[in-house]
C-alpha positions as CSV (number, residue, x, y, z in Angstrom):
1,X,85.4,59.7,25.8
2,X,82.8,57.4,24.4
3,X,81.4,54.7,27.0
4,X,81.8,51.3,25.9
5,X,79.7,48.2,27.0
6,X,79.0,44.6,25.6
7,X,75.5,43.8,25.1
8,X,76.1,40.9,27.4
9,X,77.0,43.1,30.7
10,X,73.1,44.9,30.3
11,X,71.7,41.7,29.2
12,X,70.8,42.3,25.4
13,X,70.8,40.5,22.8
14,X,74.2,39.4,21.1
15,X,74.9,38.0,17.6
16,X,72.1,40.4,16.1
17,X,71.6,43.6,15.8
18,X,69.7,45.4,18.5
19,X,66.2,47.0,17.8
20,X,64.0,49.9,19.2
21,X,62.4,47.6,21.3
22,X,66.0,46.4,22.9
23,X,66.7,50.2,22.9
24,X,63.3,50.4,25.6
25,X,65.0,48.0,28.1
26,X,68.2,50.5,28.5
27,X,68.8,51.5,31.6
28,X,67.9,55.2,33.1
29,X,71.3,55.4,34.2
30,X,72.1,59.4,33.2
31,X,73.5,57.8,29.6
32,X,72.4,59.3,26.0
33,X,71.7,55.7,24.5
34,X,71.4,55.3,21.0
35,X,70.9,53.1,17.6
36,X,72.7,53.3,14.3
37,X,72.3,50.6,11.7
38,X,71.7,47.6,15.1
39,X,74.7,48.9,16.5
40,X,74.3,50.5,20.6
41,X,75.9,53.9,21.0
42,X,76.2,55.0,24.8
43,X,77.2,58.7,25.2
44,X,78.0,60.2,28.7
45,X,76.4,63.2,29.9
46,X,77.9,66.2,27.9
47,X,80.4,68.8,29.5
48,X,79.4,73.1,30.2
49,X,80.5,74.3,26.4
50,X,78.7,71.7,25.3
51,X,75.4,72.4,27.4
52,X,75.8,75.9,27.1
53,X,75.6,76.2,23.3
54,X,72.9,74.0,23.4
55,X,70.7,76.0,25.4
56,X,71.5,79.3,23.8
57,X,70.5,77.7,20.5
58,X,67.8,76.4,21.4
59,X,66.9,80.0,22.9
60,X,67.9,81.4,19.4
61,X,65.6,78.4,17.5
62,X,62.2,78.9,19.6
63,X,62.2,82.4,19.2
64,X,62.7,82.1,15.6
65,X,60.5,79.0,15.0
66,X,57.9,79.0,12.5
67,X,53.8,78.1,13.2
68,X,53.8,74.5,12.8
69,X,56.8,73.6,14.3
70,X,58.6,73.2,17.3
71,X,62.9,72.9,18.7
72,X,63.2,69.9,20.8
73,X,66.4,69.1,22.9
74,X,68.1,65.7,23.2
75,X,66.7,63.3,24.9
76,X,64.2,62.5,22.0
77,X,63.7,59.9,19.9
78,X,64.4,60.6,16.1
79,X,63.6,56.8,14.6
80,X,64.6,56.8,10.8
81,X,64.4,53.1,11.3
82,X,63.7,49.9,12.7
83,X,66.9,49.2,13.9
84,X,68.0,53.0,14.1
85,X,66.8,55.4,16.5
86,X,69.0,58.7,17.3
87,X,68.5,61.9,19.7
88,X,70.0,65.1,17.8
89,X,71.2,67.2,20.8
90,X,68.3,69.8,18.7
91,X,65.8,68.9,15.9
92,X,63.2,71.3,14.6
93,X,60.4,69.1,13.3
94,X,56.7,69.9,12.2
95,X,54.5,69.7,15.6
96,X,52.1,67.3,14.0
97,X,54.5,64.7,13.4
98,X,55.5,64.6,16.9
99,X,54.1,61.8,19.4
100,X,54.6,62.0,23.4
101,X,57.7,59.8,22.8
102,X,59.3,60.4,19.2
103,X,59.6,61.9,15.5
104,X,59.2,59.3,13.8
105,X,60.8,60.0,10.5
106,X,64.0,62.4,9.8
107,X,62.9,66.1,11.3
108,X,63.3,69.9,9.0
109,X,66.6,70.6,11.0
110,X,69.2,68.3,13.0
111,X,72.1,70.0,15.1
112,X,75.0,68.8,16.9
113,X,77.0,70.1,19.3
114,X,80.5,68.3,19.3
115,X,81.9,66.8,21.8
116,X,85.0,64.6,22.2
117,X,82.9,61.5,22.6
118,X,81.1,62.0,19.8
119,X,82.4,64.0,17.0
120,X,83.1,61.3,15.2
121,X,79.5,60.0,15.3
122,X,78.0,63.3,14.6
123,X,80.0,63.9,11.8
124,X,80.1,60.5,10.4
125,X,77.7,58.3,11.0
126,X,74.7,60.8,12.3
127,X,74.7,62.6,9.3
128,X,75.1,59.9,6.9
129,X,71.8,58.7,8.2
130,X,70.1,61.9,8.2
131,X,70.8,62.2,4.8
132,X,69.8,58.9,3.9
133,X,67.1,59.2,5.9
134,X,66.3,62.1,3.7
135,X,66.2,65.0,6.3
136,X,66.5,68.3,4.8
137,X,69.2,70.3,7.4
138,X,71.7,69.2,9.3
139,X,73.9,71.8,11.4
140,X,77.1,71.2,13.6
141,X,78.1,73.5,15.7
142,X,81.7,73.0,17.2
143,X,82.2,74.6,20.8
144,X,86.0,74.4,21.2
145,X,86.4,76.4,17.4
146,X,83.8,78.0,17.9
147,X,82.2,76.9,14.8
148,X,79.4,76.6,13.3
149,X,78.5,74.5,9.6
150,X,75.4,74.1,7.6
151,X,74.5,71.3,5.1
152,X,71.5,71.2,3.0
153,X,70.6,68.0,1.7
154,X,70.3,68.5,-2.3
155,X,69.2,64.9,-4.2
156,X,70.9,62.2,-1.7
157,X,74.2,64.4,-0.3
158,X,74.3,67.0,1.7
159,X,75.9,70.2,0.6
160,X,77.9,72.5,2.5
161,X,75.7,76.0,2.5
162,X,77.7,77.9,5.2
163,X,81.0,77.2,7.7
164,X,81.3,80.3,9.9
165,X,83.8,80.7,13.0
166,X,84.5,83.1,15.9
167,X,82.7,85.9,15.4
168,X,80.9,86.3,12.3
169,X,77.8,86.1,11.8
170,X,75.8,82.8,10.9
171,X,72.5,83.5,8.5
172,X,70.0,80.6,8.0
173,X,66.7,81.0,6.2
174,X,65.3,77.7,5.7
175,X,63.9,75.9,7.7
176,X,64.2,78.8,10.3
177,X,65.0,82.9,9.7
178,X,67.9,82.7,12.6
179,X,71.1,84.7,13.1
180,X,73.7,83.0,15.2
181,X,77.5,83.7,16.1
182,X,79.3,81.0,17.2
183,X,81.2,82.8,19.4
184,X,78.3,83.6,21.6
185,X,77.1,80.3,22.1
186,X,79.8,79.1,24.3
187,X,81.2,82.1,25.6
């Protein structure tokens, strides 16, 4: 379930829409805290399919990763805007446009690992702003299916380039040569 809270109860701003710099007074309070379009989206911590799939793709992403780039997990920064500042629970992103604290910019490759709380968000509003944000690959992997789907962004829409379940097989070759069955990630 997604956590709600008024901007008044942790003292932010009301009546405009919050920026990165209200996003740096949030609380570290074990919360995944988050901007889209001004508006604060508070995520609790995420349950063992969830973590589980995470970490065995980002096992299957650094092993595959191209020179140039590196897989980061969530918590990090992915700002595509002043007023919109996300953490993919994964992005692949070219090393050189990383700082200590962000990526500024859309990264090579978002993923998502659904949750309860937040499948609406990923699959909504996260990807809409990837896309406008113009970032190439965007991945959601569902835990409970298992599932995995692939969109590539062609022009200013994403395109659906693979939905695999259960046990087949999942082949990406841009921006990473990976082979992934859903199946295995959570089991």
């Amino acid at each position: 379930m997604m956590t709600s809270m008024t901007t008044q109860i942790l003292g932010l701003p009301r009546g405009r829409p919050l920026t990165r710099a209200d996003l740096d007074a949030m609380p570290d309070d074990g919360h995944r805290y988050e901007l889209v379009d001004g508006a604060l989206i508070v995520s609790p911590a995420p349950g063992l399919r969830h973590q589980r799939a995470v970490v065995r793709l980002c096992v299957a992403l650094v092993a595959a990763c191209p020179d140039g780039t590196e897989v980061l997990t969530a918590p990090f920064d992915v700002v595509l805007g002043p007023d919109t500042v996300i953490q993919p629970d994964l992005l692949m992103a070219r090393t050189a446009d990383l700082t200590d604290r962000e990526l500024a910019g859309p990264p090579l490759l978002a993923v998502e690992v659904l949750s309860p709380s937040t499948r609406g968000i990923d699959l909504l509003l996260k990807k809409d702003r990837l896309a406008r944000a113009r970032c190439p690959h965007y991945w959601v992997v569902d835990p409970l299916r298992p599932a995995i789907t692939a969109w590539r962004l062609v022009g200013a829409d994403y395109v659906t380039v693979a939905e695999v379940m259960g046990d087949d097989e999942f082949r990406a070759t841009d921006p990473v040569d990976v082979v992934l069955v859903p199946a295995d990630l959570t089991a």
